[in-house]
C-alpha positions as CSV (number, residue, x, y, z in Angstrom):
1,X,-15.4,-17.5,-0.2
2,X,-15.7,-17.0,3.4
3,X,-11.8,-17.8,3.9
4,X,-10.8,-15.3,1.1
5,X,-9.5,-11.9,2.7
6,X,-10.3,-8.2,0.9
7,X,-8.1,-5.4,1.8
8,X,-9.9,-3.2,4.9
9,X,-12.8,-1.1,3.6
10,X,-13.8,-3.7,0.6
11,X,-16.5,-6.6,1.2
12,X,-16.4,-9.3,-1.5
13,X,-19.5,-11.2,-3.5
14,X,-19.5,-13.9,-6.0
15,X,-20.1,-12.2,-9.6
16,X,-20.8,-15.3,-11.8
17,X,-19.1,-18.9,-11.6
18,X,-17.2,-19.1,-15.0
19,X,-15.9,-22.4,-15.5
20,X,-11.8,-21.4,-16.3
21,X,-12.3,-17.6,-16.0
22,X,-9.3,-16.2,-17.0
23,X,-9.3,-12.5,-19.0
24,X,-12.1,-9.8,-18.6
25,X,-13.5,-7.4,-21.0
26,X,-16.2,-5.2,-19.1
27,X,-18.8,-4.2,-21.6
28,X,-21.6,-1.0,-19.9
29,X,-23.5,-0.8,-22.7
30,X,-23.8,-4.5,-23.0
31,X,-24.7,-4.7,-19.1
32,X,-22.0,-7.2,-18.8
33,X,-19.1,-8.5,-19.0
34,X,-17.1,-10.8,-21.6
35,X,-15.4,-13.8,-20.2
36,X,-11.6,-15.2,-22.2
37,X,-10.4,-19.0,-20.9
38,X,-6.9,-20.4,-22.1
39,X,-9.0,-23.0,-23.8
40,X,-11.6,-22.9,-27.0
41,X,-14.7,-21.0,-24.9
42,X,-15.4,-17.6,-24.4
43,X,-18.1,-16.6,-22.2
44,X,-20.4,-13.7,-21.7
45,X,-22.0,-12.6,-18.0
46,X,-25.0,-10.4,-18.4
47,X,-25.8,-8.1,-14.9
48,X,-29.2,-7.0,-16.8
49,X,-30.7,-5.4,-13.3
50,X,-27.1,-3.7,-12.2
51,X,-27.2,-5.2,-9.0
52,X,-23.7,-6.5,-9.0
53,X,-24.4,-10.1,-10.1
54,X,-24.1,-12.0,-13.4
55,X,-27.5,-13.5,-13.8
56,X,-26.9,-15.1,-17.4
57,X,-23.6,-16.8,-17.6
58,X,-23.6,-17.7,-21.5
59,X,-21.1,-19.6,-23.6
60,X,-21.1,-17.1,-27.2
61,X,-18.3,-19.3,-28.7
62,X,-16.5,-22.2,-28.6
63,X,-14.3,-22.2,-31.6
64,X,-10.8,-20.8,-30.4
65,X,-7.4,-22.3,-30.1
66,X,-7.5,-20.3,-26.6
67,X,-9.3,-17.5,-26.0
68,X,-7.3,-15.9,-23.7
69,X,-6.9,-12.9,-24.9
70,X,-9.8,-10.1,-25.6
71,X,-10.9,-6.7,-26.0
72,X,-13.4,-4.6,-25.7
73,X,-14.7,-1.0,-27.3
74,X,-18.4,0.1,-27.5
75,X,-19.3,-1.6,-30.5
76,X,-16.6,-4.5,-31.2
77,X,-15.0,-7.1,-29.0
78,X,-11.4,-8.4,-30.0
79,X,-9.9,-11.6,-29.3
80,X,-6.7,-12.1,-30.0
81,X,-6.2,-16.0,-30.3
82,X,-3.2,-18.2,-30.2
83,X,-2.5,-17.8,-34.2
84,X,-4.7,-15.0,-35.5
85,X,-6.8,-11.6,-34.4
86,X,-10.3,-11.2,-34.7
87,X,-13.0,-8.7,-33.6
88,X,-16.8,-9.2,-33.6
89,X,-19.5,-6.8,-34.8
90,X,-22.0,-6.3,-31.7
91,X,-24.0,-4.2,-33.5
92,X,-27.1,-7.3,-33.4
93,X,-25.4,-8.7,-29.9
94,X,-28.2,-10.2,-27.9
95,X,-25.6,-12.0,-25.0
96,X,-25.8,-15.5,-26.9
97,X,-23.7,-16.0,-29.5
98,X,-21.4,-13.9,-31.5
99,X,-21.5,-13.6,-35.0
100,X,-19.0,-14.3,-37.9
101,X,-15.7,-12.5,-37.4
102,X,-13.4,-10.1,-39.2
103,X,-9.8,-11.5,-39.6
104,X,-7.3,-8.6,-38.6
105,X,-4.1,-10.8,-38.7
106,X,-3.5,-14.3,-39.4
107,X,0.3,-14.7,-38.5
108,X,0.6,-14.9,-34.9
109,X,2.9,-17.6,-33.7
110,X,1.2,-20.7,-33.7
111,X,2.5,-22.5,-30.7
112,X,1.0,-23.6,-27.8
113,X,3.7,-23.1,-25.7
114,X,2.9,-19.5,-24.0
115,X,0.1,-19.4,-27.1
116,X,-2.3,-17.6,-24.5
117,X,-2.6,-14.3,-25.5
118,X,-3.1,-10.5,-23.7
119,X,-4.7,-7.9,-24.8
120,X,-5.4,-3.9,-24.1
121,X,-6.8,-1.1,-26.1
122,X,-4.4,2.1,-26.1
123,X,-6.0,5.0,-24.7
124,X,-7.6,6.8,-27.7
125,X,-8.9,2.7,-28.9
126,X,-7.4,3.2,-32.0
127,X,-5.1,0.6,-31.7
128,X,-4.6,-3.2,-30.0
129,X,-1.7,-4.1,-27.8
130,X,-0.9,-7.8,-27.7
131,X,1.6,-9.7,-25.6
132,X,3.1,-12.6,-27.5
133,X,5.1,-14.9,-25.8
134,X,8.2,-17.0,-25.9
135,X,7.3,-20.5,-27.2
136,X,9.7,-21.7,-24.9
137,X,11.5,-21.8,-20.7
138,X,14.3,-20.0,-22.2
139,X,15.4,-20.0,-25.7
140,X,16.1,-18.0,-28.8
141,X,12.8,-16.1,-30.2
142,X,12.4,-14.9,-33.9
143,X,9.9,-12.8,-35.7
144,X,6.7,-11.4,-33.4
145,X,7.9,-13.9,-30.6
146,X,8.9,-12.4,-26.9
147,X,7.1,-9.2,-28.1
148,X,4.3,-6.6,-27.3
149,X,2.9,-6.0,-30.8
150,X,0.8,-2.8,-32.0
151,X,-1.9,-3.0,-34.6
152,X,-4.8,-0.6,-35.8
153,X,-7.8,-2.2,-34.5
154,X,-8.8,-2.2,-38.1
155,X,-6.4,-4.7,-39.4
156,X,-3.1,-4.9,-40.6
157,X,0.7,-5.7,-40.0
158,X,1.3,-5.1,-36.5
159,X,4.6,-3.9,-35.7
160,X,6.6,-4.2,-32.5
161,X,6.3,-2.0,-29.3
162,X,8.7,-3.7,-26.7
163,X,10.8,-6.8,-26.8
164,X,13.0,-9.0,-24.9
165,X,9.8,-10.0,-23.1
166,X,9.9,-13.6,-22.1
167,X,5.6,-14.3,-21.5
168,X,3.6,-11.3,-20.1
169,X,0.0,-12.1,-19.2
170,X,-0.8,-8.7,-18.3
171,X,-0.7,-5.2,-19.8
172,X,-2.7,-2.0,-19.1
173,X,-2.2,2.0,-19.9
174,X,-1.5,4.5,-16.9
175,X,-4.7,6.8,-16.9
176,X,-2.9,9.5,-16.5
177,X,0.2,9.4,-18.1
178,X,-1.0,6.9,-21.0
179,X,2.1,5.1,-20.2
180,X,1.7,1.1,-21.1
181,X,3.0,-0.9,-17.8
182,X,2.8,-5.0,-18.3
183,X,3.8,-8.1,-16.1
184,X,5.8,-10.7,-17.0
185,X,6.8,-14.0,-15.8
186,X,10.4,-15.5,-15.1
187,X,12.1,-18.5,-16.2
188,X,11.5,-21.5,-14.6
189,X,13.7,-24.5,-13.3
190,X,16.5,-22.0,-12.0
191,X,15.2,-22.5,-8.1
192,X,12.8,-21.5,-5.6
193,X,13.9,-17.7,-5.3
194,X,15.4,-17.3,-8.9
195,X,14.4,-15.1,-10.8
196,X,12.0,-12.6,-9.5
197,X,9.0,-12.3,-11.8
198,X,8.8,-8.1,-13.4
199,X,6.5,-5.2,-13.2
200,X,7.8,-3.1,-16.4
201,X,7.3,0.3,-17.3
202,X,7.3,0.7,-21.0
203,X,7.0,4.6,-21.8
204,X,8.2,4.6,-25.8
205,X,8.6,2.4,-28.4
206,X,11.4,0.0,-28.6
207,X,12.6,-0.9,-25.4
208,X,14.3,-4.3,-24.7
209,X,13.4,-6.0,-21.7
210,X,16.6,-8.6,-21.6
211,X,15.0,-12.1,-22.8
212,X,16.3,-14.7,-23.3
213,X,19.9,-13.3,-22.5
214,X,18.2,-12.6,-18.8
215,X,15.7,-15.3,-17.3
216,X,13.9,-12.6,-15.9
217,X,14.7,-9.3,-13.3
218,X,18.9,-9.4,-13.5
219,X,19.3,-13.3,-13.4
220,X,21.2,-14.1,-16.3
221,X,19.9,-17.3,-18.4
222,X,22.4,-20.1,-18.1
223,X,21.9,-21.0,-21.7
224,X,23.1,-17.2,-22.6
225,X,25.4,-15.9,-19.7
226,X,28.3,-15.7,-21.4
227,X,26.8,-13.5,-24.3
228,X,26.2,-9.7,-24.4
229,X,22.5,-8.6,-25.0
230,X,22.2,-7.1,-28.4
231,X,20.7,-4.0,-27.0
232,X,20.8,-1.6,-23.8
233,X,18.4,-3.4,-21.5
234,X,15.3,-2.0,-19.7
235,X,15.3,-3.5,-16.2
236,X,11.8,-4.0,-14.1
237,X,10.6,-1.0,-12.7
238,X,9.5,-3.3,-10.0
239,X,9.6,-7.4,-9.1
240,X,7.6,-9.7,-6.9
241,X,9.0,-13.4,-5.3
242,X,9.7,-15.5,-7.9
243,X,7.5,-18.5,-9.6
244,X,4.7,-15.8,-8.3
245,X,3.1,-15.9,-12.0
246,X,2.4,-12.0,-11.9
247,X,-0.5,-11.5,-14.7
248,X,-3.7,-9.2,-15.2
249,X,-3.0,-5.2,-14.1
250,X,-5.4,-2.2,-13.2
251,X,-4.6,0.8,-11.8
252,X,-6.6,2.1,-8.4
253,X,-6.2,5.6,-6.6
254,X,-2.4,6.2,-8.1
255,X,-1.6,2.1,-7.3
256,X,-1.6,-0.7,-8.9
257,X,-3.7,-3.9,-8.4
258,X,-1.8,-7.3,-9.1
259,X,-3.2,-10.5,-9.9
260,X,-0.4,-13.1,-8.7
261,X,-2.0,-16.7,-10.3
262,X,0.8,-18.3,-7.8
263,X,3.7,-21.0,-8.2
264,X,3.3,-24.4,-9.7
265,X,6.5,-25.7,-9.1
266,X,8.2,-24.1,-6.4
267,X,9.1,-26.1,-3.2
268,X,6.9,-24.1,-1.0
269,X,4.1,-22.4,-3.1
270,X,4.1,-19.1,-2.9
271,X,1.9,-15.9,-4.6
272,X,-1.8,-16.7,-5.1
273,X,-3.5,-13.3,-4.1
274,X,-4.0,-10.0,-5.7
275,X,-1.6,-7.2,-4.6
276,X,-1.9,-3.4,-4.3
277,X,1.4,-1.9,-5.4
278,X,2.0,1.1,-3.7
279,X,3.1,4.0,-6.3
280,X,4.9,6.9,-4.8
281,X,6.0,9.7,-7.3
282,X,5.0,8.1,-10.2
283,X,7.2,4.8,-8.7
284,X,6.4,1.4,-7.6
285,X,7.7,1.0,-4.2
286,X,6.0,-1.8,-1.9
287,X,3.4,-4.3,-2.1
288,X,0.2,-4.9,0.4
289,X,-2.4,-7.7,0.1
290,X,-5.8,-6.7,-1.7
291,X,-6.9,-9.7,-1.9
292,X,-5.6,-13.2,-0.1
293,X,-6.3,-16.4,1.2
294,X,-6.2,-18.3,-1.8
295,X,-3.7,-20.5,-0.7
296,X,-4.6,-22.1,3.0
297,X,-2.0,-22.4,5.5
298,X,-1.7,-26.3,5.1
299,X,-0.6,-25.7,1.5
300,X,-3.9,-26.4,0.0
301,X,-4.8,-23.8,-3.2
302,X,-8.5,-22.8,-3.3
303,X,-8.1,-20.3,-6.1
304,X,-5.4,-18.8,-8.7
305,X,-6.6,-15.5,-9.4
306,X,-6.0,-14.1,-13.1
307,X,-7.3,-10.6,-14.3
308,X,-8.2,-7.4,-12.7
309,X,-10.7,-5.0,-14.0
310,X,-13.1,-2.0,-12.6
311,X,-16.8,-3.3,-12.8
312,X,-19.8,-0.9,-14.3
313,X,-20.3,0.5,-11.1
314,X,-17.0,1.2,-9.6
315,X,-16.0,-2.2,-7.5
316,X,-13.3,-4.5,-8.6
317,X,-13.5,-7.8,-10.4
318,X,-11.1,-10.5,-9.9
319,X,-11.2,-13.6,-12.8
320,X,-9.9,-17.2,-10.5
321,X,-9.7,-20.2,-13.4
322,X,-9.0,-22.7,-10.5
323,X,-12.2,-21.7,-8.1
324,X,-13.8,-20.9,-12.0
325,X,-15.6,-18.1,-10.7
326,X,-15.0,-14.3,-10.9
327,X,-15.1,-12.6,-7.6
328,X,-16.3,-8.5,-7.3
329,X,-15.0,-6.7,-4.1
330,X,-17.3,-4.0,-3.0
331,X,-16.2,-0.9,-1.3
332,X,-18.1,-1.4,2.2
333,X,-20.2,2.0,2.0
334,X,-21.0,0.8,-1.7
């Protein structure tokens, strides 16, 4: 931890060690927070005392196809798994197990490929937003696949939001506009600095973002270059290096914070930090380390972080599935 760098002004702790710590749902009234892998287990990391530290790190369940992808609202998790949506009753939630679920949709795309799924409550929590990923590098998609799908959080045929969206692992809601802005992630096998992975801004409903026609950002997909897109497309309102695997989102004092999980197949790795996206007018316009060191100067990774969410009290957690921990950076007059 010591070799990990927080941006000036923030000092950073050890939360809880979560073996494969990927998604986070913070949960106040639960005094905790809920803990998604891209495996079967789903965790849950009780802070009973406040004091900034998981105390209780507790497997609830261990029954998903990959439990990537979750939710939470006073009351009710949500998990959206690789083939079906759920949500729990926490009603009788003592930080153990969870209960039987609700089945809110059982058609998700059952393939593995990309299967890991991302989730975010819209900002009145009446509905779920789920990213659902191509099953594929770069091919043709059919039915929910390449989407962001929205569903009542009570059930029901979702319908698309946004397509053209190759595999986003990250989605969140402006808090002040209520816009949704998501990541997603770039072809691969195209070369080192081809093509730049996308921040997207996704103000209204039906908006295509170019896949598979485009690989990612404006490089066209070899497979598809000498066809025109079937619709206008919506270009990133922003891009980072490419193989950077941009993923989990929060917004912090008008910026944005940027969890890039880093390369695993470029010839020189490259990403592996979080990043605070400076906004200016409403715009994304430049990028500054929040959080780095993951990746040592010999080339040797010590963490990929994941997710990015604001803790109970006001600091900032960061989910890392290779260090399996989840780290929580403290403003320094905290």
């Amino acid at each position: 931890m010591s070799l990990l760098r927080p941006e000036s002004g923030y000092r950073l702790e050890l939360f809880a060690p979560v073996n494969n710590a990927r998604s986070i749902a913070v949960a106040p009234e639960l005094k905790g927070i809920f803990v998604g892998t891209r495996g079967p287990n789903l965790y849950f990391v009780r802070d009973a005392d406040g004091d900034g530290k998981g105390e209780e790190v507790n497997l609830i369940a261990d029954d998903f196809k990959m439990a990537n992808g979750i939710a939470y609202k006073p009351g009710t998790l949500f998990v959206a798994d690789q083939h079906r949506v759920v949500s729990y009753d926490l009603s009788n939630f003592d930080g153990s197990a969870l209960g039987r679920p609700r089945i809110l949709f059982t058609n998700l795309p059952d393939k593995r490929h990309h299967g890991w799924r991302y989730v975010a409550l819209s900002p009145d929590q009446s509905r779920l937003f789920i990213a659902v990923g191509a099953p594929c590098n770069i091919c043709r998609v059919s039915g929910l696949e390449g989407t962001i799908i929205s569903m009542p959080i009570s059930g029901g045929a979702p319908k698309i939001y946004a397509s053209g969206i190759r595999n986003s692992v990250g989605l969140t809601f402006h808090p002040d506009t209520g816009d949704l802005w998501f990541t997603d992630n770039g072809g691969d096998n195209l070369g080192d600095d081809v093509p730049r992975e996308e921040l997207n801004h996704a103000p209204t409903e039906g908006l295509f973002y170019g896949y598979p026609w485009y690989a990612g950002n404006d490089t066209r997909s070899p497979q598809f270059s000498n066809e025109t897109p079937p619709a206008e497309v919506t270009f990133p309102a922003f891009t980072f290096n490419a193989h950077n695997a941009a993923l989990g989102l929060t917004f912090d004092d008008g910026d944005a914070l940027v969890a890039l999980h880093g390369s695993w197949n470029r010839t020189i790795p490259d990403g592996y930090k979080v990043v605070r996206v400076e906004f200016r007018n409403g715009e994304p316009v430049a990028t500054n380390p929040f959080l780095d060191g993951f990746l040592r100067s010999n080339g040797e990774v010590v963490g990929r972080p994941v997710d990015v969410k604001h803790y109970i009290d006001g600091s900032i957690l960061v989910s890392d599935d290779h260090a399996s921990a989840v780290w929580r950076l403290v403003p320094a007059d905290g």
